[in-house]
C-alpha positions as CSV (number, residue, x, y, z in Angstrom):
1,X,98.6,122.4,103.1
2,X,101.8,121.7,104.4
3,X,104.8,119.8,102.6
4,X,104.5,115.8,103.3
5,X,107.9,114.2,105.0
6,X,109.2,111.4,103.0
7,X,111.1,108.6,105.3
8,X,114.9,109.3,104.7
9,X,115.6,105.7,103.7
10,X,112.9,105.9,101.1
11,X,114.2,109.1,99.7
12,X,117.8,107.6,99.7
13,X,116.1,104.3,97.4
14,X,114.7,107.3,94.8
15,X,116.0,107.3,91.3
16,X,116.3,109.9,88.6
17,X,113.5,108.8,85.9
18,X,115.7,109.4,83.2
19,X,118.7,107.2,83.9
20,X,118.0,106.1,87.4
21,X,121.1,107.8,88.5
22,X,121.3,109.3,92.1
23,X,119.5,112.2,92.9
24,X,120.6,115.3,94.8
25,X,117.5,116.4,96.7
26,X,116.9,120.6,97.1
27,X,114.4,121.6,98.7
28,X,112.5,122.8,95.6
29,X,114.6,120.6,92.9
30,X,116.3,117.2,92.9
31,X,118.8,116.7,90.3
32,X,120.4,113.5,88.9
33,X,124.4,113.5,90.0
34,X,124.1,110.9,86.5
35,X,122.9,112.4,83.8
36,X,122.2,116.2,84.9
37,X,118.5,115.8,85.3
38,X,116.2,118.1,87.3
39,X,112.8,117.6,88.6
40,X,110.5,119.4,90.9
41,X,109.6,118.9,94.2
42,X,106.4,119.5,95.2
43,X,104.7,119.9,98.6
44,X,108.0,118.2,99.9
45,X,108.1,115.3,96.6
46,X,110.2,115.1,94.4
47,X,107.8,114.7,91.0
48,X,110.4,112.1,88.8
49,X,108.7,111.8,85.6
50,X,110.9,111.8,82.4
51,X,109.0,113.4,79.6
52,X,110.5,111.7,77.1
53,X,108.9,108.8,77.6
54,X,105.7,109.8,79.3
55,X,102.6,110.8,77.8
56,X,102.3,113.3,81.0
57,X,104.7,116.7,81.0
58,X,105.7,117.8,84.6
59,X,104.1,120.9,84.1
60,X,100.8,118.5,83.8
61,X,101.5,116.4,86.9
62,X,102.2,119.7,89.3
63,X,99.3,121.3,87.9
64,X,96.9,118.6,88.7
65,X,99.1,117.6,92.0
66,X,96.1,119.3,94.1
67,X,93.1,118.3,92.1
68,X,91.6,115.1,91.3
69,X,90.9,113.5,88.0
70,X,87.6,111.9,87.1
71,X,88.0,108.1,86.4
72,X,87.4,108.0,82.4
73,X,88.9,111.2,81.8
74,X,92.1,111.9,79.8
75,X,94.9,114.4,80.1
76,X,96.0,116.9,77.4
77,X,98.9,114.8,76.8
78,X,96.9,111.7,76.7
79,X,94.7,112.8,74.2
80,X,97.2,114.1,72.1
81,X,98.8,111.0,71.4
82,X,96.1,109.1,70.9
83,X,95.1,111.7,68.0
């Protein structure tokens, strides 16, 4: 599978997750100009999830990026904090 092309104005309208600071897009990273920030991108997206505040890690979203969840089911994280 190839990467997918985000439309340059959306990519100009993303925000860093953490502080919503501009975000210097790599072509494997984007980092937050703000706050220092990095986060993957993936397949050509940029995967802005701030795991402080999420009950998802990245490592969780890029691992499932390519498969699809069952409705019903939880993830690790998900489960953890409802232990």
């Amino acid at each position: 599978m190839g990467d997918i092309r985000i439309d340059e104005t959306l990519a100009e309208r993303l925000r860093c997750a953490a502080c919503r600071g501009e975000l210097a897009r790599e072509a494997r990273r984007a980092t937050c100009a703000a706050c220092g920030a990095t986060f993957p991108v993936v397949r050509g997206v940029p995967v802005l999830v701030d795991e402080r505040r999420s009950l998802f890690t990245i490592d969780e979203c890029v691992g499932s990026s390519l498969r699809v969840r069952h409705a019903g089911s939880r993830s690790p994280a998900a489960a953890r904090a409802r232990a």
